[in-house]
VEXVOMI-941377 format. One line per field, with one value per residue: residue number from 1; residue in three letters; x, y, z of N, C-alpha, C, O, CB in turn. Coordinates in nm, 3 decimals. Atoms other than C-alpha are relative to their C-alpha. Glycine has a CB too. Example, Ala and Ser with C-alpha at 12.3 -4.5 7.8 and 13.67 -1.06 7.14 Angstrom:
2
seq: 1, 2
type: ALA, SER
n_x: 0.089, -0.082
n_y: -0.119, -0.119
n_z: 0.000, -0.006
ca_x: 1.230, 1.367
ca_y: -0.450, -0.106
ca_z: 0.780, 0.714
c_x: 0.090, -0.077
c_y: 0.120, 0.109
c_z: 0.000, 0.073
o_x: 0.194, -0.026
o_y: 0.118, 0.220
o_z: 0.066, 0.090
cb_x: -0.099, 0.041
cb_y: 0.003, 0.046
cb_z: 0.125, -0.142
END
This chain:
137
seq: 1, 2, 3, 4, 5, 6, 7, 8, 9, 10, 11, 12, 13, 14, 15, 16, 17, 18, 19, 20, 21, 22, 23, 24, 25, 26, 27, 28, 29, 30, 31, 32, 33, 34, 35, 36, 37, 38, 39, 40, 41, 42, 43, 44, 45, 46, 47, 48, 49, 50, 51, 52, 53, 54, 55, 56, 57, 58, 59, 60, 61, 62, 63, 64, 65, 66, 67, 68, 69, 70, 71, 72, 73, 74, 75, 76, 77, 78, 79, 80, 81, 82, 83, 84, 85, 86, 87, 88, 89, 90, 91, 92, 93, 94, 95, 96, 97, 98, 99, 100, 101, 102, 103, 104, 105, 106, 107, 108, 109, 110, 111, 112, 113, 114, 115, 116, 117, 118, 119, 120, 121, 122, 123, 124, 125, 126, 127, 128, 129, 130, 131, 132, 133, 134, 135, 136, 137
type: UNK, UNK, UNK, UNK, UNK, UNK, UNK, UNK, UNK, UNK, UNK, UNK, UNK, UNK, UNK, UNK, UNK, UNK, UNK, UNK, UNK, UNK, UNK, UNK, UNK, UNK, UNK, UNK, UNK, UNK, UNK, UNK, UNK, UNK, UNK, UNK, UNK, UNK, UNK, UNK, UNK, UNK, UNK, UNK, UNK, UNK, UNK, UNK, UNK, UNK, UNK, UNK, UNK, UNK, UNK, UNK, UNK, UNK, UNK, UNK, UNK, UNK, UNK, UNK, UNK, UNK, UNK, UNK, UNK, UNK, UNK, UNK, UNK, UNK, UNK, UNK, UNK, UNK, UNK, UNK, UNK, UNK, UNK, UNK, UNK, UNK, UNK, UNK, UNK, UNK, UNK, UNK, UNK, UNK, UNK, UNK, UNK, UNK, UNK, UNK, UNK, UNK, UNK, UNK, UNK, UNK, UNK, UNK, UNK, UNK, UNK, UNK, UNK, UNK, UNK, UNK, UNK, UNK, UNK, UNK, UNK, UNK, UNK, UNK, UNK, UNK, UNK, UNK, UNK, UNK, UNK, UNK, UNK, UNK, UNK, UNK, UNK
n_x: -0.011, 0.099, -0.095, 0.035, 0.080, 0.122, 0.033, 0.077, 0.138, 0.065, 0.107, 0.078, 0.172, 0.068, 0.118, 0.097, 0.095, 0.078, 0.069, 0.149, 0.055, 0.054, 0.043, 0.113, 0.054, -0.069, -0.097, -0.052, -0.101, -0.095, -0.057, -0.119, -0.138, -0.101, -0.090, -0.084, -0.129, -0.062, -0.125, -0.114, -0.037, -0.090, -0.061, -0.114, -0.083, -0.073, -0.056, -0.082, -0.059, -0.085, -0.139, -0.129, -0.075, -0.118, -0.019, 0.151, 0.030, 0.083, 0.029, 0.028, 0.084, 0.136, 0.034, 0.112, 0.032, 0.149, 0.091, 0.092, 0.074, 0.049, 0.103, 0.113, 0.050, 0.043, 0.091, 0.112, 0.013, 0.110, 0.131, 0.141, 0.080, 0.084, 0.102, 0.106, 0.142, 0.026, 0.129, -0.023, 0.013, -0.089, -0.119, -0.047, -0.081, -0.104, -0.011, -0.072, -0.081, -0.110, -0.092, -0.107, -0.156, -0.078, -0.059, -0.143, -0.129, -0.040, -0.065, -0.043, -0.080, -0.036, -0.103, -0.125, -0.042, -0.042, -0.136, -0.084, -0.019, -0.072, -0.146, -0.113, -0.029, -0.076, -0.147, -0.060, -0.044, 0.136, 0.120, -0.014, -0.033, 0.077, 0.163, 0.057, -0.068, 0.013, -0.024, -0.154, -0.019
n_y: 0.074, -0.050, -0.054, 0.071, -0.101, 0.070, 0.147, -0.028, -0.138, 0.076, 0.113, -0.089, -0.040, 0.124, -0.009, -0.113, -0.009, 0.112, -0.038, -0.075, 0.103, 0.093, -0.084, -0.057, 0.118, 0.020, 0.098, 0.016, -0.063, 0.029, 0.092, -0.073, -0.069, 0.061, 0.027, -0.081, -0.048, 0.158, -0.015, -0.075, 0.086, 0.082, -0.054, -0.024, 0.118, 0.030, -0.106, -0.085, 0.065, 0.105, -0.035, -0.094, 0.053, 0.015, 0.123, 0.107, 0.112, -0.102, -0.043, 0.086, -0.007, -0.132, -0.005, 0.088, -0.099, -0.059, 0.052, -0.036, -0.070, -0.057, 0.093, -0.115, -0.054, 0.073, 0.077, -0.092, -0.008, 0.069, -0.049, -0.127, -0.004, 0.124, -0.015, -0.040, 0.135, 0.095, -0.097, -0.123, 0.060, 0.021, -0.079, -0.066, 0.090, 0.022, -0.031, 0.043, 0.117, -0.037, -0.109, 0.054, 0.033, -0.057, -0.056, 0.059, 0.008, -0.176, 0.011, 0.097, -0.061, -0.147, 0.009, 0.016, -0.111, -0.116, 0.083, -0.023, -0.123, -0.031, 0.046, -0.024, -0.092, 0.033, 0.037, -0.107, -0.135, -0.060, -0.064, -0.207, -0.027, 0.046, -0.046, 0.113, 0.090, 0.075, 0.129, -0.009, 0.100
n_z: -0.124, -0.064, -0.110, -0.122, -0.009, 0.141, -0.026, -0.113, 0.058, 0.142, -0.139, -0.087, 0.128, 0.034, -0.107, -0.013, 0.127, -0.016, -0.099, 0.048, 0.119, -0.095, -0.078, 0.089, 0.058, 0.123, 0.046, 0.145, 0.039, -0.093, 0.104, 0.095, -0.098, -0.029, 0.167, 0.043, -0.083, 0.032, 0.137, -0.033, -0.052, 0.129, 0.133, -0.096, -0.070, 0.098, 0.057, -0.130, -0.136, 0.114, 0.121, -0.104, -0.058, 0.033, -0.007, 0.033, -0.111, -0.070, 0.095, 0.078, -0.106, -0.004, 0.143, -0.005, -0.074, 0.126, 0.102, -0.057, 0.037, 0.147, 0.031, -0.100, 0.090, 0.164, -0.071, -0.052, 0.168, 0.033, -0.043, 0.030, 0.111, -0.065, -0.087, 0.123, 0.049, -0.061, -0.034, -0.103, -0.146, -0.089, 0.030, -0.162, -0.065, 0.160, -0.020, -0.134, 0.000, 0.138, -0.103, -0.094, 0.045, 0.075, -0.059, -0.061, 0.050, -0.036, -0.152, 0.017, 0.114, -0.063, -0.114, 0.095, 0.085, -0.057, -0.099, 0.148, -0.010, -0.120, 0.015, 0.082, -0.059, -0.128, 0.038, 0.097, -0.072, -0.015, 0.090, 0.059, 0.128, 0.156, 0.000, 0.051, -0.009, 0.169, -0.044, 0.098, -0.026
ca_x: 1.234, 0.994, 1.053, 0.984, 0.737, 0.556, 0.493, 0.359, 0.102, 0.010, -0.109, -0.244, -0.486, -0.563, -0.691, -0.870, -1.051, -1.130, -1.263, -1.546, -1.599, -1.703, -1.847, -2.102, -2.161, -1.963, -1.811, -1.750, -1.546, -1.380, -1.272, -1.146, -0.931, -0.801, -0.703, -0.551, -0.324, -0.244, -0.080, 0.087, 0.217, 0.338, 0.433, 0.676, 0.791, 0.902, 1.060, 1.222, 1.277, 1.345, 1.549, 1.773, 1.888, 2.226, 2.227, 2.037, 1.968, 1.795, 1.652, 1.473, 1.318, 1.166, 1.068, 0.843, 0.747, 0.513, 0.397, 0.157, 0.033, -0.011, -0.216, -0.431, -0.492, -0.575, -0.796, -0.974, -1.020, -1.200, -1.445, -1.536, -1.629, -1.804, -2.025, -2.183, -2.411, -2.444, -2.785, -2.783, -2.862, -2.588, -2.344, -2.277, -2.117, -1.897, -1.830, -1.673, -1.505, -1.308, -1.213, -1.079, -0.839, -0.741, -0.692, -0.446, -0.240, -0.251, -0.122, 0.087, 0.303, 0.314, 0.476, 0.731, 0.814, 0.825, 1.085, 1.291, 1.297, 1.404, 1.667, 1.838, 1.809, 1.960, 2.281, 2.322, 2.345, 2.164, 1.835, 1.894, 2.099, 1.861, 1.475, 1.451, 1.571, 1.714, 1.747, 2.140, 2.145
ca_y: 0.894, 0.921, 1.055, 0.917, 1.264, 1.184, 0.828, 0.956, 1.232, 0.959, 0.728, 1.017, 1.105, 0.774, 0.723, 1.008, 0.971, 0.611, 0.672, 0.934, 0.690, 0.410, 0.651, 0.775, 0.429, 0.435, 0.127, 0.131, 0.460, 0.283, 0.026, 0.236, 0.421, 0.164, 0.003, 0.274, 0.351, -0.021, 0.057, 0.345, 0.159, -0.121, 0.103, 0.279, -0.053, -0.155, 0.151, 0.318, -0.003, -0.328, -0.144, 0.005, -0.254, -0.392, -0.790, -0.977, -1.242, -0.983, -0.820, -1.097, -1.173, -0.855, -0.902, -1.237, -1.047, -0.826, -1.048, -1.088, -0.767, -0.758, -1.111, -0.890, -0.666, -0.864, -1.056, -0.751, -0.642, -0.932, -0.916, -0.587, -0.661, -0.989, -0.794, -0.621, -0.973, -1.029, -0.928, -0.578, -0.757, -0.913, -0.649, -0.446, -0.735, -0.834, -0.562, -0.530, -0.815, -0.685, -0.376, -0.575, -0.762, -0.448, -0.249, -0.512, -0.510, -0.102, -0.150, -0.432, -0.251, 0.069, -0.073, -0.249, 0.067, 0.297, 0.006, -0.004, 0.322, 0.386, 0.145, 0.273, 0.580, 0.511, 0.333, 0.650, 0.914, 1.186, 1.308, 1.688, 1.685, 1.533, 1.667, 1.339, 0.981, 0.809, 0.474, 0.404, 0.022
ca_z: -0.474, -0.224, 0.122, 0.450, 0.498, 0.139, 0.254, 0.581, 0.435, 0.161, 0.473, 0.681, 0.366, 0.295, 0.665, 0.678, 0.353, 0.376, 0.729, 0.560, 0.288, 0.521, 0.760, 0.515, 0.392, 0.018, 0.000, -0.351, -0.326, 0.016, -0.232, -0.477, -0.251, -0.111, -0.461, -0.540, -0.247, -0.284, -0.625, -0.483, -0.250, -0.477, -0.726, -0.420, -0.266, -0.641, -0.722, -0.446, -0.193, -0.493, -0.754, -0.493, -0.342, -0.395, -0.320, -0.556, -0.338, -0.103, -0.423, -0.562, -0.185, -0.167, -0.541, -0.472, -0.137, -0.365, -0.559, -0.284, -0.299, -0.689, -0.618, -0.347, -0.584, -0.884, -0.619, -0.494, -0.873, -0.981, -0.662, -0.737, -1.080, -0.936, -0.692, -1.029, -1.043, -0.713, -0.542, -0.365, -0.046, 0.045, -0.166, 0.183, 0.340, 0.033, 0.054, 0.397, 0.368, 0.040, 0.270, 0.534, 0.303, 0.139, 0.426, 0.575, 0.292, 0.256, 0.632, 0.600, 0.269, 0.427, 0.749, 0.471, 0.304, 0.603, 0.789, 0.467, 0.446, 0.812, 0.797, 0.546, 0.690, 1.039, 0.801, 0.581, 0.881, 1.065, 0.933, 0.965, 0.707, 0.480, 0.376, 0.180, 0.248, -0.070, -0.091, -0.140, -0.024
c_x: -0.097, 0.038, -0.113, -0.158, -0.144, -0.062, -0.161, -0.154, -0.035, -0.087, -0.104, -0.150, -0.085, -0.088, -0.065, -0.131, -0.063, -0.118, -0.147, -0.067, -0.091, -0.104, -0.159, -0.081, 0.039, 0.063, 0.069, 0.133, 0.120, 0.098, 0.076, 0.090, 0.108, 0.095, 0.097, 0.114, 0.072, 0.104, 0.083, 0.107, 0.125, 0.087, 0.188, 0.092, 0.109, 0.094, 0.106, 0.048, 0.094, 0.098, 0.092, 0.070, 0.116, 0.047, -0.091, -0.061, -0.126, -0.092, -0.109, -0.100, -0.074, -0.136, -0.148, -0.074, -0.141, -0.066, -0.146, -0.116, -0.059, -0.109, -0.098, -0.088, -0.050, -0.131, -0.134, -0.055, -0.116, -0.159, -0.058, -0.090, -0.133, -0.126, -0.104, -0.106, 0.035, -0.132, 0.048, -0.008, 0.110, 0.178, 0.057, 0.102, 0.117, 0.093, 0.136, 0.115, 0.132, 0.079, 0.114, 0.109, 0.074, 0.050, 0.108, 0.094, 0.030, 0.090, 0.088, 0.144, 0.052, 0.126, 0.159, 0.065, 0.116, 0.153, 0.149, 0.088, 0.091, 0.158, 0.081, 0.044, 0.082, 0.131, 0.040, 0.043, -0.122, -0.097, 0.005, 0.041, -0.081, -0.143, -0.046, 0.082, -0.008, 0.008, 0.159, 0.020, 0.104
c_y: 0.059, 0.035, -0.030, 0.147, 0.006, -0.088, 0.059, 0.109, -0.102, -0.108, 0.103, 0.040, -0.128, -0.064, 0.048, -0.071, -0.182, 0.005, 0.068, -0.130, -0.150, 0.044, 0.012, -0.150, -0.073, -0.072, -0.011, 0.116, -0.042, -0.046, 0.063, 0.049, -0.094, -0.086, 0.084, 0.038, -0.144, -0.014, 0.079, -0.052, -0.106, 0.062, 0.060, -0.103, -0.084, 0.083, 0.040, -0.089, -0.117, 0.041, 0.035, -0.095, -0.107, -0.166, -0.024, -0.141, 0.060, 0.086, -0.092, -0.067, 0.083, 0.012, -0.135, 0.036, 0.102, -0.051, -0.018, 0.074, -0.015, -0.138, 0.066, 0.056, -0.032, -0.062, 0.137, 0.108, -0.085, 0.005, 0.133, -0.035, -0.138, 0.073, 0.069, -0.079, -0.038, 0.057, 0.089, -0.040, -0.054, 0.085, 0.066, -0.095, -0.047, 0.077, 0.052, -0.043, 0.027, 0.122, -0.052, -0.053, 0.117, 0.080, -0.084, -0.015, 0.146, -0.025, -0.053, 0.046, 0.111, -0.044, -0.082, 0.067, 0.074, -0.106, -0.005, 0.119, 0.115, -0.038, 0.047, 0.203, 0.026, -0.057, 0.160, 0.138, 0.093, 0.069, 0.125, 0.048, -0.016, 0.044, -0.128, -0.158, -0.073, -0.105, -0.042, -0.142, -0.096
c_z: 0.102, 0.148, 0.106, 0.021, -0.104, 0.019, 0.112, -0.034, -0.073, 0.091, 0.075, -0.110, -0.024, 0.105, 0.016, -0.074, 0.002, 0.137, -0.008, -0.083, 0.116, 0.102, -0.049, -0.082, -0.120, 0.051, -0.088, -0.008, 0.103, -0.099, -0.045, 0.028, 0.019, -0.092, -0.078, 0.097, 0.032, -0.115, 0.028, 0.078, -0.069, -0.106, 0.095, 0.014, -0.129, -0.049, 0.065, 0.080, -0.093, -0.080, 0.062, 0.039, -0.051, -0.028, -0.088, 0.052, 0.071, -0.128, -0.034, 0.152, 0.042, -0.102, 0.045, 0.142, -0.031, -0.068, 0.091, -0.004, -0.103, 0.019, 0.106, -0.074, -0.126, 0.080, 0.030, -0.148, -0.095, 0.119, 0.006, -0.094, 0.021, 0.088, -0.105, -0.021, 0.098, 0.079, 0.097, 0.176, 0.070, -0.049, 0.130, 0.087, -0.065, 0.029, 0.125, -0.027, -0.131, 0.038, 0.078, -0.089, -0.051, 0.084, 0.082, -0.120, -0.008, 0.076, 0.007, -0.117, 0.046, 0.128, -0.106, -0.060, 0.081, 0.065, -0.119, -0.022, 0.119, 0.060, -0.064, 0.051, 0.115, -0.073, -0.070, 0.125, 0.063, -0.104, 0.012, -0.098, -0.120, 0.025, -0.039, 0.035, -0.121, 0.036, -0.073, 0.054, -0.087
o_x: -0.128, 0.155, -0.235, -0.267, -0.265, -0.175, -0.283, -0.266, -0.154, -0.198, -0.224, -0.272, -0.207, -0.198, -0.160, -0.232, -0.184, -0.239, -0.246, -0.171, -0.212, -0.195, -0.261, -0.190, 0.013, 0.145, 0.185, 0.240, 0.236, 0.201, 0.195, 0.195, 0.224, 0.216, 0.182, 0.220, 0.177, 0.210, 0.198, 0.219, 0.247, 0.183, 0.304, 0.207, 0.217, 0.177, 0.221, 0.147, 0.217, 0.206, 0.196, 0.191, 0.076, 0.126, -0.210, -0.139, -0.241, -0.183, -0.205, -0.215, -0.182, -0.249, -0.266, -0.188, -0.257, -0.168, -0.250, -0.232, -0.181, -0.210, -0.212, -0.206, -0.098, -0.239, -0.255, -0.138, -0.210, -0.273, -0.169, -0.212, -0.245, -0.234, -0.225, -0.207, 0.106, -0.142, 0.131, 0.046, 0.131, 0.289, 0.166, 0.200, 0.222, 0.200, 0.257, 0.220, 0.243, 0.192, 0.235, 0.222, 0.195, 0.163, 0.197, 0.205, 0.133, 0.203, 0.165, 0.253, 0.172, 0.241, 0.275, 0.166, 0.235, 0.266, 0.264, 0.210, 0.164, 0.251, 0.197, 0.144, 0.164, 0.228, 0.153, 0.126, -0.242, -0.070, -0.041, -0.011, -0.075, -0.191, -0.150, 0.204, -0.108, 0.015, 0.191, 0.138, 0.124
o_y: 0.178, 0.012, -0.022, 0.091, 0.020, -0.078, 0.061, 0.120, -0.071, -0.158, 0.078, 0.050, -0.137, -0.113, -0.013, -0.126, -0.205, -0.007, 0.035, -0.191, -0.158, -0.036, -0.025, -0.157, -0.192, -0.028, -0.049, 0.087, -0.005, 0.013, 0.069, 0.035, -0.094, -0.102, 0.049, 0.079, -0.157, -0.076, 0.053, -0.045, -0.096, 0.014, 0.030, -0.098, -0.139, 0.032, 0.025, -0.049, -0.124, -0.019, 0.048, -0.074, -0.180, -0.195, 0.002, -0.211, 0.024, 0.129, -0.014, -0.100, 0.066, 0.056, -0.100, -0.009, 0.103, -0.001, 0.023, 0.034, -0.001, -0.128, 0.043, 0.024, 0.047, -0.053, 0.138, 0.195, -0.041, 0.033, 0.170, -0.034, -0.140, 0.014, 0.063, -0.040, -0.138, 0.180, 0.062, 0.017, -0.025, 0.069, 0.020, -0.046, -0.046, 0.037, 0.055, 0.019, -0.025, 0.147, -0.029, -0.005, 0.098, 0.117, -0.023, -0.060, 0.186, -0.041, 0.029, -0.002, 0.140, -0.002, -0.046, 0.015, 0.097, -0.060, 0.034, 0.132, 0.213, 0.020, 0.039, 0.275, 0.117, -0.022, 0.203, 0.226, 0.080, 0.119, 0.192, 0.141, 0.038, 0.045, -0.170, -0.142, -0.107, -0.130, -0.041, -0.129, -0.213
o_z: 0.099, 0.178, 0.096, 0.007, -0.085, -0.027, 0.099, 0.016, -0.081, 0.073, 0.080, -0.100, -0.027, 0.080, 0.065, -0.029, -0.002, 0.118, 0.057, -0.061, 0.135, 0.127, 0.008, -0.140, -0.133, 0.132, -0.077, -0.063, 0.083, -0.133, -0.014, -0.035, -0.023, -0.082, -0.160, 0.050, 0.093, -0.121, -0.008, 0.029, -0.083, -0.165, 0.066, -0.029, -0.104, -0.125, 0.025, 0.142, -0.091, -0.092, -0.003, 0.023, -0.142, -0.118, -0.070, -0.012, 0.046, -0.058, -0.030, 0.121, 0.100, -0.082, 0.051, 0.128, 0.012, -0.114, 0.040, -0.021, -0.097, -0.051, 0.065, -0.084, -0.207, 0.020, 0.008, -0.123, -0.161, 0.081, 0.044, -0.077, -0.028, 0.083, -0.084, -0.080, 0.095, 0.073, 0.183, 0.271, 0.187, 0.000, 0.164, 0.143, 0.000, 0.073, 0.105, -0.045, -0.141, -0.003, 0.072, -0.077, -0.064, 0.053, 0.140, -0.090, 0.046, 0.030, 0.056, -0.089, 0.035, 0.138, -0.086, -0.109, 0.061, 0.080, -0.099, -0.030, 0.103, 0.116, -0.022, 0.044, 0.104, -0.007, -0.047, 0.102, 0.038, -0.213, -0.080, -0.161, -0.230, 0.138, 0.011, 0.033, -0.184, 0.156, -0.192, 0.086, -0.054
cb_x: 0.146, -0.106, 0.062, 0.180, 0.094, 0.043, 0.173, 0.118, 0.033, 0.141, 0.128, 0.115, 0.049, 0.097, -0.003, 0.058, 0.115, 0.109, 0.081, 0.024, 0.191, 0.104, 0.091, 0.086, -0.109, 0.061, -0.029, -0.142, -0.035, -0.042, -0.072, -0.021, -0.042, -0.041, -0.096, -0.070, -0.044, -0.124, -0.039, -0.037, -0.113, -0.092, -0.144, -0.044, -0.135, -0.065, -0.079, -0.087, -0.144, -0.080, -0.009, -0.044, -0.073, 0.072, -0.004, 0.007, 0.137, 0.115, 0.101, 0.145, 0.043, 0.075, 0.171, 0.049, 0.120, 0.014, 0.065, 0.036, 0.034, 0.142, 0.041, 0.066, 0.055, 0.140, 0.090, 0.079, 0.143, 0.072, -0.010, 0.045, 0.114, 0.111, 0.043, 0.059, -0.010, 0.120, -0.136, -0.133, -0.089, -0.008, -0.033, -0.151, -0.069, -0.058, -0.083, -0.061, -0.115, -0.087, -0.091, -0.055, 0.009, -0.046, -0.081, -0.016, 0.014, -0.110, -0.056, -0.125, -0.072, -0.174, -0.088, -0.006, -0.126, -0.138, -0.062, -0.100, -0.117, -0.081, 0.017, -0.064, -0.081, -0.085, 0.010, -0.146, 0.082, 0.017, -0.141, 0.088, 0.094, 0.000, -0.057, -0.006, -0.023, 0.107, -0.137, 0.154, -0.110
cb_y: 0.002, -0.088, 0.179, -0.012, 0.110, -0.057, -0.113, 0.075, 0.180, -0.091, -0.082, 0.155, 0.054, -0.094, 0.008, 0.154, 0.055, -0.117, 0.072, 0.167, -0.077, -0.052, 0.126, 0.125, 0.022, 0.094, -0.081, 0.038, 0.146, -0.101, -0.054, 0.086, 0.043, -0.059, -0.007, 0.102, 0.095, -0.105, 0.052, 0.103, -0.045, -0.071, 0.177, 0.028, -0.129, -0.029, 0.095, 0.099, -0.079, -0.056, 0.116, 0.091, -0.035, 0.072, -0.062, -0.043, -0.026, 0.112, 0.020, -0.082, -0.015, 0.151, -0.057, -0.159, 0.069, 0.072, -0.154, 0.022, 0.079, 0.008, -0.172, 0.135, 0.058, -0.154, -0.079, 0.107, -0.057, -0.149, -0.035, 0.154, -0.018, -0.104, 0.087, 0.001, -0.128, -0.050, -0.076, 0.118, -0.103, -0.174, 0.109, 0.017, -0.099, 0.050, -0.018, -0.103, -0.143, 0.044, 0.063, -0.118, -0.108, 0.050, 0.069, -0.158, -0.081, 0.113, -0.052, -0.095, 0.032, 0.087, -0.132, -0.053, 0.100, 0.089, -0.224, 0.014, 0.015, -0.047, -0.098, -0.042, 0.028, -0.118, -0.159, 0.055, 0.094, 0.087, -0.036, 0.097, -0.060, -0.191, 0.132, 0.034, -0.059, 0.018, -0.101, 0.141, -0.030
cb_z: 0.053, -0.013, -0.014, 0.154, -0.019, -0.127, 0.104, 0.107, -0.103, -0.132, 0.171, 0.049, -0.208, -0.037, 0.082, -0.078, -0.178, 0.016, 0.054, -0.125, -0.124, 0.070, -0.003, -0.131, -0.017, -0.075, -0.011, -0.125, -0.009, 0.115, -0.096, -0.065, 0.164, 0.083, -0.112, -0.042, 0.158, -0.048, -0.143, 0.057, 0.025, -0.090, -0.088, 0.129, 0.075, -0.082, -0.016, 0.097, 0.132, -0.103, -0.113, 0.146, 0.071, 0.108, 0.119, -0.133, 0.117, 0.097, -0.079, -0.088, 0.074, -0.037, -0.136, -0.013, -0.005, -0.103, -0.072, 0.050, 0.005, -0.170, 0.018, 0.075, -0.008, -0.097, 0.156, 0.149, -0.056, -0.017, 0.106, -0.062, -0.142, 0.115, 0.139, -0.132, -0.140, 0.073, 0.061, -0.036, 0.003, 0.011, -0.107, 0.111, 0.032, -0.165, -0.035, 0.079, -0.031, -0.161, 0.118, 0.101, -0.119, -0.108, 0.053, 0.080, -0.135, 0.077, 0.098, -0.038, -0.122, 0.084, 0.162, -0.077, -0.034, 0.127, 0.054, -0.120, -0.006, 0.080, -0.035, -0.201, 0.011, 0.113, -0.129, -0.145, -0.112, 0.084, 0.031, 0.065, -0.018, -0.042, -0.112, -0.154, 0.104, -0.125, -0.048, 0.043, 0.011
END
């Protein structure tokens, strides 16, 4: 289970490090980053926020919820491999543009996690007691 503190360091790195990456001009490794903290992400929000929860009603709304993401990511997947044949000239912009969608869903998942996460925290009790917040929904 992952913990409201894990989450938070897993975003704080991921801003950072994209930030150089862009900075310096690597797009390609922006990309990758952000594809990858996209699965973490997903992989979290399926794990730790969907299986936990208790209604399947509510279960099953969270569930098509993600699917989103995973079509994000399948989307930003194929235009990578797409910019392989496309001329270097206008790759930079492509580019871009394959950031921006990925950093709004990064953003966008993360704020679904951490709220998830918070809530259930604020029902279960104070946080002193706890180092980690489970998900007991």
């Amino acid at each position: 289970m992952v913990s409201v503190q894990e989450l938070s360091e897993v975003m704080k790195r991921y801003m950072q490090d994209i930030s150089l990456s862009i900075d310096r001009g690597n797009y390609d490794e922006a990309i990758d980053l952000a594809m990858k903290t996209l699965e973490v992400l997903l992989s979290v929000a399926q794990n730790d926020v969907v299986a936990n929860l208790a209604d399947a009603n509510v279960r099953k709304i969270a569930a098509d919820f993600l699917v989103n993401y995973e079509k994000t990511l399948s989307y930003a997947r194929g235009v990578k491999e797409g910019l392989r044949y496309m001329s270097p000239i206008y790759q930079p912009g492509e580019k871009l543009q394959l950031l921006q969608v990925l950093s709004s869903a990064v953003s966008e998942l993360f704020s679904f996690i951490m709220g998830a996460l918070l809530v259930v925290a604020s029902l279960t009790g104070p946080a002193e007691k706890r180092e980690e917040v489970r998900m007991v929904v």
